[in-house]
N, C-alpha and C positions, 0 to 999 in steps of 0.2 A: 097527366100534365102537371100536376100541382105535386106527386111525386116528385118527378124530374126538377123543377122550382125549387122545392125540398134539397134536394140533393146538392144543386147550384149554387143555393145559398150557405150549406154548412161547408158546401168548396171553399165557397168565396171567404167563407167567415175565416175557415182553417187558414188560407193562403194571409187574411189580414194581421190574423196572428201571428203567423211566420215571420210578417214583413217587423211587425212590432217586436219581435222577439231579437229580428235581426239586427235590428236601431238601438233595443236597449245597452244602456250601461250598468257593466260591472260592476257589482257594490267597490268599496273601499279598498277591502281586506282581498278579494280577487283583483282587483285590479292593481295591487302594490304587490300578490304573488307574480301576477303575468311579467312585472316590470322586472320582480328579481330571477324569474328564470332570463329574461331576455340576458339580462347583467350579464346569467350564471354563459351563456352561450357568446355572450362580446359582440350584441346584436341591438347595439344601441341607435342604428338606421332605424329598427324594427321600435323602436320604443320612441323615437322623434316622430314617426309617422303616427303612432297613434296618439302622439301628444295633439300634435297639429291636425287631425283628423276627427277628434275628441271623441277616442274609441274607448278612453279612460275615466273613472270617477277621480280626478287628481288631488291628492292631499300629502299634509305633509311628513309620513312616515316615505312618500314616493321620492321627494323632493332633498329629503336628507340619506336614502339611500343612495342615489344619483349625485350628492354631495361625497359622500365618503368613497365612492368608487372615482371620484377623479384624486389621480395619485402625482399631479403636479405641486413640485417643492415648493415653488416660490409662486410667480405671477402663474395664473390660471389663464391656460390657453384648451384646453381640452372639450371636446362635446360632451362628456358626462358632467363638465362644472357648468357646461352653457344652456344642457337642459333641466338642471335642477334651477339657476336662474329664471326658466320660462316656467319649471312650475310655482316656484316661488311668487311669481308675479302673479300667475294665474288664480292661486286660492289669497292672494292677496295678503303673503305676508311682507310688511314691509323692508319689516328689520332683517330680513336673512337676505330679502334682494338686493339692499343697499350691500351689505356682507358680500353677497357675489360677485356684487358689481366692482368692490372695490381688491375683492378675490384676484379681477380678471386684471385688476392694475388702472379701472376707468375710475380713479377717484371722485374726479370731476363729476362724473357722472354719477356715482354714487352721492355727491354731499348735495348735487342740485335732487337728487330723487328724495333724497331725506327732506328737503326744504321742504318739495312738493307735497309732502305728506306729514308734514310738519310734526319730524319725529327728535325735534330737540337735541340739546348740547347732550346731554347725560348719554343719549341713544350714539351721539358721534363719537364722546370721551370712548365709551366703549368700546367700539370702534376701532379707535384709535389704539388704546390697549390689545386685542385680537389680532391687527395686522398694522403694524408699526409701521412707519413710510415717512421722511421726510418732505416729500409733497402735500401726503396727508395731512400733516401737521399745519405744514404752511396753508394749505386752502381752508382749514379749519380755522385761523388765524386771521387770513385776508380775504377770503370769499363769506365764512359763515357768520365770522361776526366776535366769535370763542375768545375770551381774557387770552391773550399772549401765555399771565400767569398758570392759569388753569391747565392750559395744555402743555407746558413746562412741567406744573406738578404731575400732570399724567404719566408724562416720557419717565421722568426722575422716579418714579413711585414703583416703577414697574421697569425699572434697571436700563431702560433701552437710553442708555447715556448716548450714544453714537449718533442717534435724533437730533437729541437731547443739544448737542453742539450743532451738529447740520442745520438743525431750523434754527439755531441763532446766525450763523454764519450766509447761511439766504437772505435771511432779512436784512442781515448787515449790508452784504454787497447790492441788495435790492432796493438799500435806501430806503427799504419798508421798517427797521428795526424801531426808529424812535419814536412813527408815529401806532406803531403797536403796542410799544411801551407807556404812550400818552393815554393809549384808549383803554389802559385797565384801570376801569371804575375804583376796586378796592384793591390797590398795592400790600395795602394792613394785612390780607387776608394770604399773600403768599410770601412765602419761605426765600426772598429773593437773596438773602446772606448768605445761604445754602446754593442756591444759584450762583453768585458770585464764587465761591470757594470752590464750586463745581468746575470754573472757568478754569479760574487760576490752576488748579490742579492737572486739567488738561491742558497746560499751558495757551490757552487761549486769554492775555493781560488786556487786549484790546475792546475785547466784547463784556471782559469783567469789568475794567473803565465806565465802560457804556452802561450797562446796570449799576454801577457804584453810583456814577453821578445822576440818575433815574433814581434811585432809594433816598438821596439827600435832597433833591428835588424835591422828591413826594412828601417825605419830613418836614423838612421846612415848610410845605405850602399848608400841610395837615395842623402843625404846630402854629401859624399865624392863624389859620380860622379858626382853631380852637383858643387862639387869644382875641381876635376879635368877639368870639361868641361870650366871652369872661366878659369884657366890658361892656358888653351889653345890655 
């Protein structure tokens, strides 16, 4: 009897080890092999299933392989950019989700996720540099809060001239133009005479106007508190 018991119980034990063995997750490095043979076979059902089944350790060598295997030019519409965005989220990188997100064309959605995680202008600038978009600019500008200037010198710094006019000419017919131009704190600090000559040159005289009389504005108001401050 106590044989038999014996025997029962190193069943039992073996069968709970099975069950445990069957549960466990793959380290890292096996689980980022499993995902690029799936790749290697174009069995990315197979690889969403175990995302969502959490048959994976997920990290982020999985997450930027699954990046680089989506081969969309422009806006990202593909399941390999939509499950490197789920693993993105999942080990909680911020900066590469908002990236995704704004990959997939959802800006909006990307600048409020950046709020949420309060990942900063500098984290947007860049951003914005990586995937250019005159939307982006503009919610950068009207939703986040971002100097007009700053995100001007962005576009300009980094050649994307073609913004560079778009987001002035949105804001222009948006009737957003002048109170974005009112809400840059320090004028001093950008290059807006470069800006202007950037207009003019694209023959856009109307929107250089508009900055011309914003730069003598700002002049003259800078120039009288700095003479109120003298006679004080």
């Amino acid at each position: 009897s106590s044989g038999i018991n014996a025997e029962y119980g190193e069943d039992l034990a073996k069968e709970k080890e099975a069950e445990v063995a069957l549960y466990t997750l793959p380290p890292e490095d096996q689980s980022y092999e499993c995902v690029c043979a799936a790749l290697k076979e174009d069995r990315l059902d197979l690889i969403a299933q175990w995302i969502a089944n959490q048959y994976l350790t997920l990290n982020t060598p999985i997450a930027e392989v699954l990046l680089t295997n989506c081969q969309c030019r422009s806006r990202c519409d593909c399941e390999s950019g939509t499950l490197a965005l789920a693993v993105f989220r999942k080990i909680k990188d911020h900066e590469m989700s908002m990236h995704c997100l704004a990959r997939q064309g959802a800006f909006y959605r990307a600048v409020h996720y950046a709020k949420c995680h309060e990942l900063g202008g500098e984290k947007l600038l860049k951003l914005l540099k990586d995937i250019p978009s005159t939307d982006l600019a503009a919610l950068l500008v009207l939703e986040e809060g971002l100097t007009l200037g700053e995100v001007l010198r962005c576009l300009k710094e980094n050649h994307n001239d073609n913004i560079f006019i778009n987001l002035l000419k949105v804001l222009d017919e948006s009737n957003d133009l002048k109170s974005a131009l009112m809400g840059d704190t320090t004028p001093e600090a950008t290059p807006w005479v470069e800006f202007i000559e950037m207009c003019i040159q694209l023959g856009e005289n109307d929107i250089a106007e508009e900055l011309q009389g914003f730069v003598l504005c700002s002049e003259a108001l800078r120039g009288a508190v700095h003479s109120l401050s003298n006679d004080e």
